[in-house]
C-alpha positions in Angstrom: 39.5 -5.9 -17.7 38.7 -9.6 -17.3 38.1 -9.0 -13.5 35.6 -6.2 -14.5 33.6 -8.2 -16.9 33.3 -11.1 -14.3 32.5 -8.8 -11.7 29.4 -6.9 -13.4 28.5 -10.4 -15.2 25.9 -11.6 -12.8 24.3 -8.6 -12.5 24.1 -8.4 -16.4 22.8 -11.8 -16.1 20.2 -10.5 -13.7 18.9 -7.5 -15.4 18.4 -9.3 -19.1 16.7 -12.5 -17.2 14.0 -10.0 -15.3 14.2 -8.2 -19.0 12.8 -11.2 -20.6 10.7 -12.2 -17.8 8.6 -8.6 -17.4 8.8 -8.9 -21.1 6.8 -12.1 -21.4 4.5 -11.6 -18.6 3.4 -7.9 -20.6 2.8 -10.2 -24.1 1.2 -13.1 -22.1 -2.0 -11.6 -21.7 -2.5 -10.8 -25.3 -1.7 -14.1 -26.4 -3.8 -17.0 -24.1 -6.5 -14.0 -23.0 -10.4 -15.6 -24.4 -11.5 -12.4 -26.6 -15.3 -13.2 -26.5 -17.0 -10.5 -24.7 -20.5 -11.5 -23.0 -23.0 -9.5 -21.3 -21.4 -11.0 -18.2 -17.9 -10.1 -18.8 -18.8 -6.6 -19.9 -21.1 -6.0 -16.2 -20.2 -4.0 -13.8 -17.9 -6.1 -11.3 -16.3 -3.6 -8.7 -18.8 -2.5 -6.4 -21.7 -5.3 -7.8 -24.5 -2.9 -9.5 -24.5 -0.8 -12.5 -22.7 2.8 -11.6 -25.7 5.3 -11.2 -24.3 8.8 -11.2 -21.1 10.5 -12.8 -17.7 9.6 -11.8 -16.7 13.1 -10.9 -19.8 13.3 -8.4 -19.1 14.8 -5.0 -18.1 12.3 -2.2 -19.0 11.6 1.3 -15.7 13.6 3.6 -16.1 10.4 5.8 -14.0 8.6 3.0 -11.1 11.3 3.2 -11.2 10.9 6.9 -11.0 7.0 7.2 -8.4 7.0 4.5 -6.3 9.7 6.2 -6.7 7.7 9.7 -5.9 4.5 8.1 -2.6 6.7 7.1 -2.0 7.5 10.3 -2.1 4.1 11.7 -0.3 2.5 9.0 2.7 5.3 9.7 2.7 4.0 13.0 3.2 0.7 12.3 5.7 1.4 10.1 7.8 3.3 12.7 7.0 0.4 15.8 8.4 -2.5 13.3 12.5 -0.2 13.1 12.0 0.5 16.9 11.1 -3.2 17.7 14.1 -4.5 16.1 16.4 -2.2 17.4 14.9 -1.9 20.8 18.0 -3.4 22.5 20.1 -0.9 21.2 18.0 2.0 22.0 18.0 2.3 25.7 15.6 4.0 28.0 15.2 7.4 25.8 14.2 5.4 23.0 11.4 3.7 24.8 10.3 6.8 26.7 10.1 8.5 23.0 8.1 6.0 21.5 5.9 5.7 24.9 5.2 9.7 23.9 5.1 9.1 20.0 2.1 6.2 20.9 0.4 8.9 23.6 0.1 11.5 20.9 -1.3 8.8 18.6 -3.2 7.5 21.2 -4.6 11.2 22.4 -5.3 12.0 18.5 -7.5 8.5 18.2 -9.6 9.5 21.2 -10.0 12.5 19.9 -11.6 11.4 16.7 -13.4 8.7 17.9 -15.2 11.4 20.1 -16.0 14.0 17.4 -17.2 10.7 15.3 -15.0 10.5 12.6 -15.4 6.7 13.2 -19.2 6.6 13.4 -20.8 5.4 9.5 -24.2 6.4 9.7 
């Protein structure tokens, strides 16, 4: 039973010490914020001017498409940083299927930048 207890003790350790630390961080706030609202401190500060229309107004679709293009791009970063690191390992089929992962990508890009997904006007 000793062995157990010294075993799990560090991590006991760890979980009470990032208790105690999320704990304060959460109270913090409350206790050292300045609670004396000013016209300044209650302007709009996001976007710069005062919002003009309802929140649940219709949007603009180019939004959806940059976002979901951003996505995209972002997946494919997140699959070229595993392949980098392994690319040793991989051989010649692993490149040659990344080569073709990166065409498709690369085929799909044209293809918006053509239609004018890209283009703000």
């Amino acid at each position: 039973m000793p062995s157990l207890i010294s075993d799990y003790l560090p991590l006991v350790i760890f979980v009470v010490l990032g208790g105690l630390i999320s704990t304060a961080l959460l109270i913090a706030p409350f206790v050292v914020a300045y609670k004396s609202p000013d016209p300044e401190k209650l302007s709009a500060y996001e976007c710069g001017f005062n919002p003009f229309d309802d929140a649940r107004m219709k949007f603009d679709i180019r939004f959806y498409l940059v976002s979901l293009l951003f996505i995209i791009f972002d997946l494919e970063v997140a699959f070229l940083f595993p392949w980098a690191a392994a690319f040793h390992d991989i051989g010649a089929y692993g490149f040659w299927s990344m080569i073709v992962f990166l065409a498709v990508l690369t085929i799909g890009f044209v293809y918006e930048w053509k239609k004018g997904a890209l283009e703000w006007d």
